[in-house]
N, C-alpha and C positions, 0 to 999 in steps of 0.2 A: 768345184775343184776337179783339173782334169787328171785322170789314173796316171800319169807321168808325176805331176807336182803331188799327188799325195804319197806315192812312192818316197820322191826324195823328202818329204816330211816326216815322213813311218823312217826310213832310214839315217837320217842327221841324230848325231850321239848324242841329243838331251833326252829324245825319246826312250832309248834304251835306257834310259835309268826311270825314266817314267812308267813304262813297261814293270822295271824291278818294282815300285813301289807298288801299281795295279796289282802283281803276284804277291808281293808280299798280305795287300787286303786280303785278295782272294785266298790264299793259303791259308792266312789265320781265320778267317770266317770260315773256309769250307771246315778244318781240323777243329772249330768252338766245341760241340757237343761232345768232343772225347777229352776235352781239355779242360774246360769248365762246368759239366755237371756233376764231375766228381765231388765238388767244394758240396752240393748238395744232397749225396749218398745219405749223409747220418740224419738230416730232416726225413729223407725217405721212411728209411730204415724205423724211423719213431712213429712215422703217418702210417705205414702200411707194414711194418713189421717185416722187413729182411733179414735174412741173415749176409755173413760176410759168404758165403757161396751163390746165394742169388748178389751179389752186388756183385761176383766175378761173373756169373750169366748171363747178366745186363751188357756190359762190358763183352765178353764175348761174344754178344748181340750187333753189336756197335761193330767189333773185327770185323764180326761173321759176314752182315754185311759189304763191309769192302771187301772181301774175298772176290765174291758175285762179280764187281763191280770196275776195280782199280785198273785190271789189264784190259777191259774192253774200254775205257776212260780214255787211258794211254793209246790203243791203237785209234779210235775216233778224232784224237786231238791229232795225230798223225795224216787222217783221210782229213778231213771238216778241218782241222786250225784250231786253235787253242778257245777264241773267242765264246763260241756259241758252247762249246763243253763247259768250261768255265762258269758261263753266265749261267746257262740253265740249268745246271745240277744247286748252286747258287741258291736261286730262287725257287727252286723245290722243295729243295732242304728244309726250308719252313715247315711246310707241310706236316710230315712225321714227328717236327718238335711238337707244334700246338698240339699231337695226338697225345702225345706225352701229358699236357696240361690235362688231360680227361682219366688216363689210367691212375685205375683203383687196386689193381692186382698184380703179381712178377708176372704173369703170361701178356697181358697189354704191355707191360712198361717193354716187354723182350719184342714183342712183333712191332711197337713204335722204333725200339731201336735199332732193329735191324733195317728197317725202311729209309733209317737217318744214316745209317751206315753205309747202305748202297747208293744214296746221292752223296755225301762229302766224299767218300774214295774219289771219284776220277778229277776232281781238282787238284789234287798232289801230283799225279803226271801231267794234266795240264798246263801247272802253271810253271811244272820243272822243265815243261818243252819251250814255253815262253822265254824261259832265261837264257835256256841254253841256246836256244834260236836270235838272241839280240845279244848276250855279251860274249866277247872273245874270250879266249883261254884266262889271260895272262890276270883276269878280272872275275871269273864264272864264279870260283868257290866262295870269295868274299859276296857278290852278288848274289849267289846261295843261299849264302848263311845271312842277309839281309831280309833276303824273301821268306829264309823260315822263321827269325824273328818276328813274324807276324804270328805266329800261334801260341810262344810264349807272353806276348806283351796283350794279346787278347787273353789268354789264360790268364795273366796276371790283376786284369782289370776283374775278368769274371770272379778272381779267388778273392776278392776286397769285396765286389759287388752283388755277387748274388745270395751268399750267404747274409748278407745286410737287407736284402729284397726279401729273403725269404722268413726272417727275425717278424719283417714288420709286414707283410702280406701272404708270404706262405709259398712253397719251392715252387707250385704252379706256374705264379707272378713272375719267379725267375725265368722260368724255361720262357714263357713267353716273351719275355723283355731279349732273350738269348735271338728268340727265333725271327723277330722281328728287326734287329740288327744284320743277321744273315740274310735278309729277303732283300734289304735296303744295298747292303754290300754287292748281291750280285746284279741289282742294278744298277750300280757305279761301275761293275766291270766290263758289261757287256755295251757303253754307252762310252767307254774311255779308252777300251784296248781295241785294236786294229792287228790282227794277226798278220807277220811279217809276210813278204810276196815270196813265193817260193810254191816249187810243184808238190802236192801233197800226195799225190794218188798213184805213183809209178813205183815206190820202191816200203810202201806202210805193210805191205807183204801181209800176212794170217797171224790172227792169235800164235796158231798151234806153234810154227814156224817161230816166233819169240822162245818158247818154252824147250824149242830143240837147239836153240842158237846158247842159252844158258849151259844145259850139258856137254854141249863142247868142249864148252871153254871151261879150263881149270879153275881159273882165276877169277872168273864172273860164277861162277860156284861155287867157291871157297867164301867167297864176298855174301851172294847170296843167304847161304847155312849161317856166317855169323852172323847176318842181318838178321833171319829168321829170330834165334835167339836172345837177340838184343831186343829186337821188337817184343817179346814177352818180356823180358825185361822194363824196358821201359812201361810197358802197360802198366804192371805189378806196382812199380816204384810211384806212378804220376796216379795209381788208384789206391791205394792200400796205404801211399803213405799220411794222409788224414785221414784215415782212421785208422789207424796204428798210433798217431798222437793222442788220439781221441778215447780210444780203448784200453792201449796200454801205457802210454807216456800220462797219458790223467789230465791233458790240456782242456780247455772250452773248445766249443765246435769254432768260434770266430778265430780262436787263437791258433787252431788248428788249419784253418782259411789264412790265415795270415801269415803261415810258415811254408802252408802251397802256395802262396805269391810270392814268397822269400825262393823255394824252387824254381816258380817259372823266372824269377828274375836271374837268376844263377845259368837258366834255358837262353834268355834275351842275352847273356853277352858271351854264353860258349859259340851260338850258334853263329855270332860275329865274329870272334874271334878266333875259333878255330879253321872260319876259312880264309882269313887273312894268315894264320898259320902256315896251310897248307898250299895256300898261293906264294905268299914272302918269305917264308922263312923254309920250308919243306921244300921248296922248288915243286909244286905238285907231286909230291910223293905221295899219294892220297894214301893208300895203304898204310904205309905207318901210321900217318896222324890218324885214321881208324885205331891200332892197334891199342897208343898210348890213351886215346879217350875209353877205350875196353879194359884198360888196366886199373887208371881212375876210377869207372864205374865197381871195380871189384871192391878195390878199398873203401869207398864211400858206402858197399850193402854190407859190408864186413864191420864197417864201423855200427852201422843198426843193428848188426845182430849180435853184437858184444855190448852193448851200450846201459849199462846197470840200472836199477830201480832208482829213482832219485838225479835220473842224468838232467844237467839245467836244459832251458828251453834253447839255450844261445846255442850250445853243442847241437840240438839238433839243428837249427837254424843251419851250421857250417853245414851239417852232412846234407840238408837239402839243397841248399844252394850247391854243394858239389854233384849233388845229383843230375840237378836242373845241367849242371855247365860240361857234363858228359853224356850221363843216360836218355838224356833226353835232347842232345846237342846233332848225336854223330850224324843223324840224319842230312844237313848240311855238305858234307863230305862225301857221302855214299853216292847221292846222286850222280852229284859233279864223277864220280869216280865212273858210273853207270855209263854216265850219256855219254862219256869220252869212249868208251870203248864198245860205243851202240853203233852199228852200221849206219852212213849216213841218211836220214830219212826216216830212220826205225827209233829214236831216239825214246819217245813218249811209250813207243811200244814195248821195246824193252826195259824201259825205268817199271811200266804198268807190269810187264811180267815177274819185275824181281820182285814189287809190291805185292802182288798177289801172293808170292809165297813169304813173304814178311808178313803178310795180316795172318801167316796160321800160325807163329806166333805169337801175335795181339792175341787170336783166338783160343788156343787153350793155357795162354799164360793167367790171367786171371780166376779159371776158374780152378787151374791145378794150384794155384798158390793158395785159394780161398779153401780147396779142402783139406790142403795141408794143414793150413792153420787151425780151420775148424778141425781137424783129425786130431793135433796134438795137441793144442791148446797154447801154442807158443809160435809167438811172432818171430823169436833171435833162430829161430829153430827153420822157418819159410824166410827169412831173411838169408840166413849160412847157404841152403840151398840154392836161392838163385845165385850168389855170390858165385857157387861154385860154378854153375853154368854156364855163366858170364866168362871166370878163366878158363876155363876149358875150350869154349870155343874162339876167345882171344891168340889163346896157343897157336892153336888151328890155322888163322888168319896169317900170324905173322910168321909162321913155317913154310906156311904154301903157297899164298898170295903173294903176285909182284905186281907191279903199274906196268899197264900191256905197254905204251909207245913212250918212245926218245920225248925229252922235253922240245918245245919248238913246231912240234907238227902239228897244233892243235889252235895256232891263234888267232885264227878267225872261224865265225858261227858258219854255217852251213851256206855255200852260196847264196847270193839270188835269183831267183828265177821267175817268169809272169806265169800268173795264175792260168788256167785255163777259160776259155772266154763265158761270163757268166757267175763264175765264181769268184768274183772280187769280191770282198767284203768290205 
């Protein structure tokens, strides 16, 4: 096939939603390890004896590594294309899970995880460059919010699945069975996607230059800090809260699996629906539809932390599934909100820069919430506090924050352009 006809093939609109669904694999495989080992915390915790503060350490092993990681992700997928980032952190990724199937102590379980941390980061700006690069405006946020229904609908299989794997063969069994779907996944993507034609190398500019582009702007600031906070947020909620059923609500560990697949399922139709929200109904007001999902999230940690001895399983059931369809949704929105207001070309660069400062906190949310709880002995008590967290910096967001440009200017993806000679892929 000659580079003109595979051109107008990469560019005919079936692709682009082909493309969506490639991101959306790719998304939910690279995000599997923070999404579904948690289902496996409380086997750990009996094999090898943790506490709820090494299960936030782990866990901040997992951030910590995408710290390293997510903004040099995003500027490579910017120089190189989505493809080859994509695919090969992908099929890395494996790697540091099977290391996992071998640790016997919290110092392995933390150096595997942070290994698995620094490959699954740069697939989140990857694959947000992918979408934003093939869908137009008037489409991006619902396309979004389709691509990141892939990490809750993999999280949903995992919270049925690997607690069932690890009943009848042991968490080991699990991770491996995790890590060997993500080797397979990233060679589906590197074999299927075709990064759009377009010049990658004139305007991907420097790390550092991302990170001063942020302080500028009020608004991609404001955005930013509440992301930060949401991001521990969500950690806290998508880690803690099986075993919080587990520990203090008195569930079985499977029943407690079954109520994180009741959240990621609550995750699969926010993460849809709130960006059809903010496309149809919000006219892209991304800002607000942030706002309202930060407000939701308050009331749903408010309700755990009020929620009496003797609460039925079904009540928790709502509060998860509202968790899933906010605290763990808004991501969806943020991006879209990101790239639209990312200079053209910097797109990946500055989604990986707002990510890097989102993973700090992934990073110290877990393990401040793990000593809180171990400090006082009460869940409703790290439950209230992040609650409050959460509105305080919702406040924030919708005082200070507005959506930088006029609707209309935004309906089509980034020119095309021919690659440079050599770099076709």
């Amino acid at each position: 096939m000659t580079i003109r006809r595979a051109t107008w093939a990469l560019t005919h609109p079936s692709y682009a939603w082909g493309v969506v669904a490639l991101a959306t694999l790719g998304q939910g495989a690279s995000n599997a390890p923070i999404q579904t080992l948690r289902v496996l915390f409380p086997f750990m915790q009996d094999e090898i004896g943790l506490s709820r503060t090494d299960i936030g350490l782990i866990v901040a092993a997992l951030a910590g590594g995408a710290t390293f990681t997510i903004s040099l992700g995003g500027w490579l997928a910017d120089r190189w294309g989505v493809r080859w980032v994509a695919g090969f952190t992908l099929v890395t990724l494996a790697l540091p899970l099977l290391g996992l199937t071998i640790a016997n102590s919290l110092f392995l379980l933390m150096v595997f995880a942070l290994l698995a941390g620094m490959l699954q980061a740069p697939g989140f700006p990857a694959t947000a460059r992918a979408v934003l690069d093939w869908v137009p405006q008037r489409n991006r946020a619902m396309a979004m919010g389709i691509k990141h229904m892939g990490v809750p609908v993999i999280g949903s299989i995992g919270a049925v699945a690997l607690p069932a794997i690890a009943v009848a063969a042991g968490w080991r069994w699990g991770v491996a069975v995790l890590a060997g779907f993500i080797f397979v996944s990233g060679l589906i993507f590197v074999m299927a996607y075709r990064d759009r034609p377009r010049e990658v190398t004139s305007t991907a500019g420097s790390l550092r230059g991302s990170f001063a582009e942020l302080a500028k702007d009020r608004t991609l600031a404001t955005v930013t800090l509440w992301a930060l906070v949401l991001s521990g947020v969500s950690i806290i909620a998508s880690t803690f809260f099986v075993l919080f059923l587990v520990e203090e609500a008195g569930t079985s560990k499977i029943t407690a699996g079954s109520l994180a697949a009741v959240m990621a399922g609550g995750s699969i139709a926010g993460r849809f629906a709130w960006g059809l929200v903010s496309d149809a109904l919000m006219g892209s007001r991304r800002v607000l539809v942030l706002g309202i999902m930060g407000g939701l999230t308050v009331l749903a940690l408010a309700g755990l932390a009020i929620a009496p001895e003797g609460t039925p399983i079904a009540v928790f059931g709502i509060l998860g599934f509202l968790l899933g369809l906010t605290t763990l949704s808004w991501r969806t929105v943020l991006v879209v909100l990101v790239g639209e207001m990312a200079t053209p070309g910097r797109m990946g660069t500055t989604i990986g820069a707002v990510s890097t400062l989102m993973s700090l906190g992934a990073l110290g949310g877990g393990p401040l919430f793990g000593l809180l709880v171990d400090g006082t002995g009460s869940y409703p008590i790290g439950w209230g506090v992040t609650a409050a967290a959460a509105a305080a910096s919702t406040l924030g967001l919708l005082l200070v924050a507005r959506d930088p440009r006029p609707l209309g200017t935004l309906d089509q993806p980034e020119p095309l352009a021919p690659r440079p000679a050599g770099n076709n892929r």
